[in-house]
N, C-alpha and C positions, 0 to 999 in steps of 0.2 A: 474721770473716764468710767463709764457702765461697760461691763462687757454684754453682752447678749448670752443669755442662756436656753436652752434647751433643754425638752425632757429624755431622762435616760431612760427609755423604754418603759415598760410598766414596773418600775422598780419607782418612778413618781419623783427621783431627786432631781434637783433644776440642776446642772451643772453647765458652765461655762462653755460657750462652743469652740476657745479657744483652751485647750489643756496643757498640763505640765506635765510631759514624756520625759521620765526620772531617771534612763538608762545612761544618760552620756555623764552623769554626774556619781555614776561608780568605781567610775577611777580604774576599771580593770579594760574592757576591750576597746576602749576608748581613750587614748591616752592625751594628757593633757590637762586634764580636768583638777581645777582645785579647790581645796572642801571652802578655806575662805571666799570664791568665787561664787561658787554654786551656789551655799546660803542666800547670798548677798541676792544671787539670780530670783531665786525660791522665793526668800522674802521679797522682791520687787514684783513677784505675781502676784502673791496675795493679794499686798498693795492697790494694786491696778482693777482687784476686785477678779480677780482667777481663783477658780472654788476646786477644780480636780486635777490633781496631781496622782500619777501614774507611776507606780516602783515595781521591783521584785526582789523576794529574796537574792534570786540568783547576778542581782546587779550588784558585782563587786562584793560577793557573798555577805550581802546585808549591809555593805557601807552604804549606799543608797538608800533602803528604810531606816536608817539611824540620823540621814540629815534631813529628809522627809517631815520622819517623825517630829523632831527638832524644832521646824517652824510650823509641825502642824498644830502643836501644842500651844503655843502662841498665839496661834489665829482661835475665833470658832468661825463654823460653818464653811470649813473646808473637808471635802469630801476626800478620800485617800484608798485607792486603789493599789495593792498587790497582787504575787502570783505565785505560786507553789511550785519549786521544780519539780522534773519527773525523778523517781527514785531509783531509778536505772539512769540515768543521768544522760539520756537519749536524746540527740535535739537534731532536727524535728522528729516526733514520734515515725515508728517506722509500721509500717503498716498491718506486719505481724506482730508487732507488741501488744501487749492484752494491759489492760487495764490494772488487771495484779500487779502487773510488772510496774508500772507506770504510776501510778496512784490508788495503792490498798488504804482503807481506810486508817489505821494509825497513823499512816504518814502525811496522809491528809490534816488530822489532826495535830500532830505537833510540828508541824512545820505551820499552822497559821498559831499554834502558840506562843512559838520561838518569832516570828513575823508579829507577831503583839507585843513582845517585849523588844525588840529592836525598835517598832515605833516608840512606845511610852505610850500606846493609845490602849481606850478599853473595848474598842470592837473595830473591826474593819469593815466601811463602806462596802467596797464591792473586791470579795476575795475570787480571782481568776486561778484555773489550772493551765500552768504556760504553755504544754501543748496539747495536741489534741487528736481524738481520731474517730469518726463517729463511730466506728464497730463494736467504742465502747458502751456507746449505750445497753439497758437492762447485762451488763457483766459488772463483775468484782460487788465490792461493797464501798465504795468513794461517794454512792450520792447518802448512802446512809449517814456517811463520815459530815456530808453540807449538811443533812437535815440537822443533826447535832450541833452544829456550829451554831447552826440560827437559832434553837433553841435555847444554847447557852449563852444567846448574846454574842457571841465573838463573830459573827459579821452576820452583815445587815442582808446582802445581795451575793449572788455566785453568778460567775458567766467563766469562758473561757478565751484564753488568746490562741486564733489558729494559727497553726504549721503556716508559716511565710511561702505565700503564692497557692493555698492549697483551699482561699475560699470555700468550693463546693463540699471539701472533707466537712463541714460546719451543717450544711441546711438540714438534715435530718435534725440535729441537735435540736436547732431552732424548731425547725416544723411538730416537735413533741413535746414540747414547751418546758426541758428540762435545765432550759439556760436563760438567765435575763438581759446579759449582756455577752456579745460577742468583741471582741477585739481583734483585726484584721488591716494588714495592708490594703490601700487606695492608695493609687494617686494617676495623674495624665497615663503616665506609660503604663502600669499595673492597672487595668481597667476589670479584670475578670471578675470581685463582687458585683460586677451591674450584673452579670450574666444569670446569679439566681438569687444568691446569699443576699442581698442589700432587700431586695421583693419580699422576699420569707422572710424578711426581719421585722420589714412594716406590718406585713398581714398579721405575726404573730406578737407586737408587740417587745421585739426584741432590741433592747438599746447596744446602739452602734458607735464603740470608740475606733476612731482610726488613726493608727500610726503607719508612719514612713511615707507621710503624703509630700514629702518632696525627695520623695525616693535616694535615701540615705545624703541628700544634699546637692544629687543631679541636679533638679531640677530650682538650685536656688544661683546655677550658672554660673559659681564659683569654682567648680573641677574641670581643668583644663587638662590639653594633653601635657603639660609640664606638672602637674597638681603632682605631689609627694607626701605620705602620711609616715608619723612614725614608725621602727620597727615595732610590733609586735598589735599595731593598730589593726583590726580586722577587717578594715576598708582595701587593706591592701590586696585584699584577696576578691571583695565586693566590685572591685576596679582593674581589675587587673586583666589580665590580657590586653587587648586592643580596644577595653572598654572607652578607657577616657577618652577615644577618638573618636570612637564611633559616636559617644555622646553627643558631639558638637552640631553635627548636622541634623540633630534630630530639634537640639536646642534651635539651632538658627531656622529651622522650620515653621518650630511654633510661634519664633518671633515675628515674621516673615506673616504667616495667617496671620496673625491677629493683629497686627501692626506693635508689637511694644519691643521693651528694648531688654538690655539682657537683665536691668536693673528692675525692670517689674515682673522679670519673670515668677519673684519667689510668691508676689502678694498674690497673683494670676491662678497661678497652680493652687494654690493655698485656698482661694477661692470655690474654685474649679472643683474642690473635693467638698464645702459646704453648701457648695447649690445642689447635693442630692438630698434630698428629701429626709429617708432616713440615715442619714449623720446624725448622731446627736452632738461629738464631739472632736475636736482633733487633736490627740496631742502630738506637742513640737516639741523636739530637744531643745533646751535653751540655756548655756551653760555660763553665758554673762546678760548685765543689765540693759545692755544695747538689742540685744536679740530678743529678750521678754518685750522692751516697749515697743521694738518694730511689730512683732506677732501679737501683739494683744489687742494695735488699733486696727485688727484686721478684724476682732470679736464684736463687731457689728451689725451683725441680721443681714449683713448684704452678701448674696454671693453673687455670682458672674451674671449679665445675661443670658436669658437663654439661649441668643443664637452664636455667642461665645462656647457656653457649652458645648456646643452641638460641634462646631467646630475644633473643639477640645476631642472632640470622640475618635476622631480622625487620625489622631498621635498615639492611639495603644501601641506600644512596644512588646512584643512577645520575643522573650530572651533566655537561654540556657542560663539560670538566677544561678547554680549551684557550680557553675566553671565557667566564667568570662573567657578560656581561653580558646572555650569550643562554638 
């Protein structure tokens, strides 16, 4: 199998259009997850010919960049993407937060040094701040802290992942060309980076990883109104109200358009998020060997029709993301 790859913006690495999204294999807000499983996941991307893999510190405070790391070393020419929490431990940034607060530059710095020794590796691909705000731009000293990094070699590339649902907090970023890569939600119902963010990405050459493109597992058709996660699982809260209900109709919608069944819903959507132009990549959570081979024969250059897409457009869901029960 060749996967298809793509370029990550003017950072020039070919990476994979299918990616490894390293969060479900942290063992902490995701429960279930086991370290002999996940390897096993990890190394079976490699394999398959999958180059970017996707962690953060804050996944399972570094157990995640330690199995990463693990078979990153093993491989070459796989790419490794982390993220730096904020130092106020704020999640998502909040809109009076300043950048001091958030990311002064020491902290910048040894949290991608302590993230270098949890890999095992001697520089980071592309080092992300996990959240974000543009009002940070020209405040604190955090880009001083990246220009440093890249001079001492400890990572190659910088971008940022935005606050979940808050695309447009991003296009200033992009539009002054202080970030290389962006990392954001897409997918069918979360449609808002069409709206500016995904545009300013292409014009300024800004590489696009997108997670949560089957929107925490909506849309792979598996969450019914009986669906139940563990206690202390954070979906509980992602789902909760009268979510899991509401979902159904929305699902039998789009199967209804497009004629398929609920079993091609996951490949569809999955699709549906690499027919936009600038995507460079998607990562997937994939925390067994059955889920990497299903999502990897999808890393083939092909995305949806276009008059699929368009019909995809039709399905935005705009939702109260932070209380399902409102």
């Amino acid at each position: 199998m060749t996967l298809h790859k793509r370029t990550l913006g003017r950072t020039g690495l070919q990476v994979t259009e299918i990616g490894y999204g390293a969060w479900g294999i942290g063992a902490d807000a995701w429960k279930g997850a086991q370290d002999d499983e996940s390897l096993e996941a990890l190394r079976r991307y490699v394999e398959l010919g999958g180059n970017f893999i996707d962690t953060a510190m804050g996944y399972g405070d570094g157990h995640s960049e330690r199995l990463v790391g693990q078979v990153a070393r093993e491989h070459e020419g796989v790419y490794v993407a982390t993220k730096i929490s904020p130092k106020n431990g704020q999640w998502p940034a909040a809109p009076e937060t300043t950048a001091e607060q958030a990311f002064p530059a020491d902290h910048v710095i040894r949290c991608t040094e302590a993230s270098l020794e949890r890999l095992g590796l001697p520089t980071i691909d592309v080092q992300q701040l996990h959240v974000w705000n543009d009002s940070w731009l020209g405040q604190g000293d955090w880009q001083d802290a990246v220009a440093q990094l890249k001079r001492d070699g400890k990572i190659r590339h910088f971008g940022i992942s935005i606050n979940d649902h808050q695309p447009d907090n991003a296009v200033r970023a992009v539009e002054e060309g202080v970030v290389e890569t962006v990392q954001v939600i897409y997918n069918v119902f979360d449609q808002s980076p069409q709206d500016r963010l995904l545009d300013a990405c292409r014009a300024n050459g800004v590489g696009v990883i997108v997670r949560v493109a089957l929107d925490e597992g909506s849309l792979t058709g598996n969450i019914t109104p009986g669906t139940t996660f563990p206690e202390g699982d954070w979906r509980n809260n992602y789902f909760g109200g009268d979510r899991k209900v509401e979902l159904q109709s929305h699902l039998r919608a789009i199967e209804q358009e497009l004629g398929i069944t609920t079993a091609q819903l996951p490949e569809t959507t999955l699709r549906f998020v690499l027919s936009h132009p600038a995507v460079s990549t998607v990562i997937v959570g994939m925390r067994s060997v059955r889920n990497v081979e299903r999502n990897a024969a999808l890393a083939d250059g092909r995305g949806l029709p276009a008059e699929q897409v368009a019909r995809l457009y039709g399905h935005r869901w705009d939702r109260n993301w932070y209380n399902p029960a409102e």
